[in-house]
N, C-alpha and C positions, 0 to 999 in steps of 0.2 A: 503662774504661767510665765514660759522664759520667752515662746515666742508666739505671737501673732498673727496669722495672715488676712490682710482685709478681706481677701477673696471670699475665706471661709467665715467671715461672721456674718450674722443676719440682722441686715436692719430691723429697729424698731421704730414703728409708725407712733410718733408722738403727739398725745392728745390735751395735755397741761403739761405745765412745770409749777412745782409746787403750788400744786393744787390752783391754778391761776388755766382758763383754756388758753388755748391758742388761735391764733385767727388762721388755721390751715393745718394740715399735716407737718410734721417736722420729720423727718427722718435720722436716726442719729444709727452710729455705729460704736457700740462700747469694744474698742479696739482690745486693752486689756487691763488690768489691776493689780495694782503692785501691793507692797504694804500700807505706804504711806499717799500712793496715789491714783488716778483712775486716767487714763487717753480716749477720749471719743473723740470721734469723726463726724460732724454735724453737715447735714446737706441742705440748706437754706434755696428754699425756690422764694421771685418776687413778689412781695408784700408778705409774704412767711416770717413768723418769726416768735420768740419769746416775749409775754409781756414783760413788763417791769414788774422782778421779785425778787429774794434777799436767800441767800443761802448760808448756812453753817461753814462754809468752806471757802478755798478761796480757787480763783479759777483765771487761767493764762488761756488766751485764747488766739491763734493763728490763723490769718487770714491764706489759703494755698490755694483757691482759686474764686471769682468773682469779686463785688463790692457787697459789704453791709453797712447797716448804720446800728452803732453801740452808744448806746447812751448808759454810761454809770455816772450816780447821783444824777447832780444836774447838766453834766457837762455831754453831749453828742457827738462823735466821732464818727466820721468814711473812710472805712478800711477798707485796703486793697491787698491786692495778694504780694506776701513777704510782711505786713502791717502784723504787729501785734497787741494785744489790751490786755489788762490785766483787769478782771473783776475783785476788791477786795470782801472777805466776809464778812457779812450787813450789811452790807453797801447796795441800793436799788441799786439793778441793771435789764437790762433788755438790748434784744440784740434782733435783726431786721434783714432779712435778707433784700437789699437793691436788685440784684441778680441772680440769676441760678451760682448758689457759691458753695464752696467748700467750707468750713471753719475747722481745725483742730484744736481739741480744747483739755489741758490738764488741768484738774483737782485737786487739792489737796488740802486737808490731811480726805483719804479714801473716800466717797460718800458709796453709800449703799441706792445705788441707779434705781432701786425701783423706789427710794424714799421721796424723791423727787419729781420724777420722770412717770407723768402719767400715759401708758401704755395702753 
């Protein structure tokens, strides 16, 4: 795919990540899929969030509107909008929505969204 419109994709209502629940809905938007990598649009409502869990992949992640709190390993970070994190592959992370926030987030090398992303 060359182009994307957020318009037209349809969220998916996220129920775990790697097989781990969630404490809430998560909503994500898998924007599009390259060779080598994946752009979702994650919508974090307050106290929503990913727990702590470890992926094949490694994952950049953009704060573009509200605050969350990231914690990879042992280290916690408050990201605001323009902030970014990187998550490395293995490496526990979890990620929190503070506020109704946006996140953008790339992947890579590709992962296959439903290997993860329980829907």
């Amino acid at each position: 795919m060359i182009l994307s419109k957020s318009a037209d994709v349809k969220e998916l209502v996220v129920k775990s990540i790697e097989g781990k629940p969630m404490n809430g809905d998560l909503l994500v938007k898998p924007l599009t899929k390259g060779d080598e990598m994946t752009l979702l649009e994650i919508h974090y409502q307050p106290d929503v969030g990913a727990p702590l869990h470890v992926h094949s992949h490694e994952s950049l992640a953009y704060v573009v509107k509200g605050k969350v709190k990231m914690t990879v390993g042992r280290e916690v970070y408050i990201l605001g909008p323009g902030d970014v994190c990187r998550h490395p592959e293995g490496v526990p992370h979890g990620v929190e929505g503070l506020e109704e926030s946006i996140v953008v987030e790339i992947k890579s090398p590709a992962p296959d969204i439903a290997t993860f992303l329980g829907t």
